[in-house]
Structure formats: structure tokens, C-alpha cells
C-alpha positions as CSV (number, residue, x, y, z in Angstrom):
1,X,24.8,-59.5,32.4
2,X,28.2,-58.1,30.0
3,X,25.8,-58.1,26.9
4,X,23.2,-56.3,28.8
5,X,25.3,-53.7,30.0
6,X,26.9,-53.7,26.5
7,X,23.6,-53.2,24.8
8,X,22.6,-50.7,27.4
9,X,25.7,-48.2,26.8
10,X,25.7,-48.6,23.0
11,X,22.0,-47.4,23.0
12,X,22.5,-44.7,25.6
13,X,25.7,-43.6,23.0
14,X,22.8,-44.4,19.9
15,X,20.4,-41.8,21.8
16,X,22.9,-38.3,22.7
17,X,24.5,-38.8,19.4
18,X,21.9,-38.8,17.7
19,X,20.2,-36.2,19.1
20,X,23.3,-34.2,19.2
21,X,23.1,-34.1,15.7
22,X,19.6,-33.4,15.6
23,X,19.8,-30.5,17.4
24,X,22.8,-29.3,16.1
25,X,21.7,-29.5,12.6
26,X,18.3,-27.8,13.7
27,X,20.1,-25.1,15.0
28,X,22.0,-24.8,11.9
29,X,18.9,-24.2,9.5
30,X,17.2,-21.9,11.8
31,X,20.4,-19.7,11.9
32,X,21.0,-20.0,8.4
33,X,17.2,-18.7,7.8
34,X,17.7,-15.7,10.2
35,X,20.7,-14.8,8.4
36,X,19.5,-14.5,5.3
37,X,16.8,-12.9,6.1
38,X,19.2,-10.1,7.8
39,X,21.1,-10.2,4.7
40,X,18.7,-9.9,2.3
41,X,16.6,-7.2,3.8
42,X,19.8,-5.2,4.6
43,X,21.0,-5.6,1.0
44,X,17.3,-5.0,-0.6
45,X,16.3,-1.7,1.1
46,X,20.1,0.0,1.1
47,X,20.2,-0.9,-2.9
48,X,16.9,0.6,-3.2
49,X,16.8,3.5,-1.2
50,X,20.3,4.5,-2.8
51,X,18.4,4.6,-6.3
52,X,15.4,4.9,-5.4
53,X,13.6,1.9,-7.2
54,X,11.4,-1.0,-6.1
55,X,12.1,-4.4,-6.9
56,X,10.3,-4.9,-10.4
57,X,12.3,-1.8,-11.8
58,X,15.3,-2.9,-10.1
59,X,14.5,-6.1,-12.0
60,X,13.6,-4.8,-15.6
61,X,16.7,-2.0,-15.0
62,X,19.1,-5.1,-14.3
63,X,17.8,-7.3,-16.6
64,X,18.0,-4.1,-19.2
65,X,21.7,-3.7,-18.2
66,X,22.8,-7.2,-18.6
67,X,21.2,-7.4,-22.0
68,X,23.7,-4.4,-23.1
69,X,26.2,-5.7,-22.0
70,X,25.7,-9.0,-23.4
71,X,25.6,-7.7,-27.4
């Protein structure tokens, strides 16, 4: 009767923990998604409506810049 009871709360402790995890860790990569998403469509259209580019001239102008600098 001990060992069933034993067995019993040690896979009642197996299930929430794991699923604490679970959805903690779920929660985390959806959140992390959102966020960057915010972030990177915040950073994107300010950069770009400041200058007034789009992203391939944004690209070619960076990559342009970097290569002066570089020699």
C-alpha cells in the first residue's frame, strides 16, 4: 500500500512538473516570436522612413558602407 502511494505521488510530481515546463517554455518561444516581430518592424520602417529607402538599397547602401570602411 506505502509503494503504491509512493509511486502514485512521484507520478503526480512527474506530470505538473513536467508540464510546468512545457508550458512555461511554450510560453517562452511564443513571446520571444512576438517580440521580435515588434522589434523588428519598429526598427525596419523608422530606419527606412528616416532615409527613405527600402530594404534592398538599405542592403546594397550598407553593404557599400562597410566595404569603405573596410579598405
Amino acid at each position: 500500500m506505502l509503494r503504491e502511494k509512493l509511486l502514485q505521488e512521484a507520478l503526480n510530481l512527474l506530470v505538473y512538473g513536467l508540464s510546468t515546463v512545457f508550458i512555461f517554455l511554450c510560453l517562452l518561444i511564443f513571446l520571444t516570436i512576438i517580440m521580435s516581430k515588434i522589434v523588428l518592424s519598429m526598427e525596419v520602417t523608422e530606419a527606412f522612413k528616416e532615409k527613405g529607402l527600402n530594404i534592398k538599397r538599405a542592403a546594397k547602401a550598407a553593404a557599400a558602407e562597410f566595404h569603405k570602411k573596410r579598405n
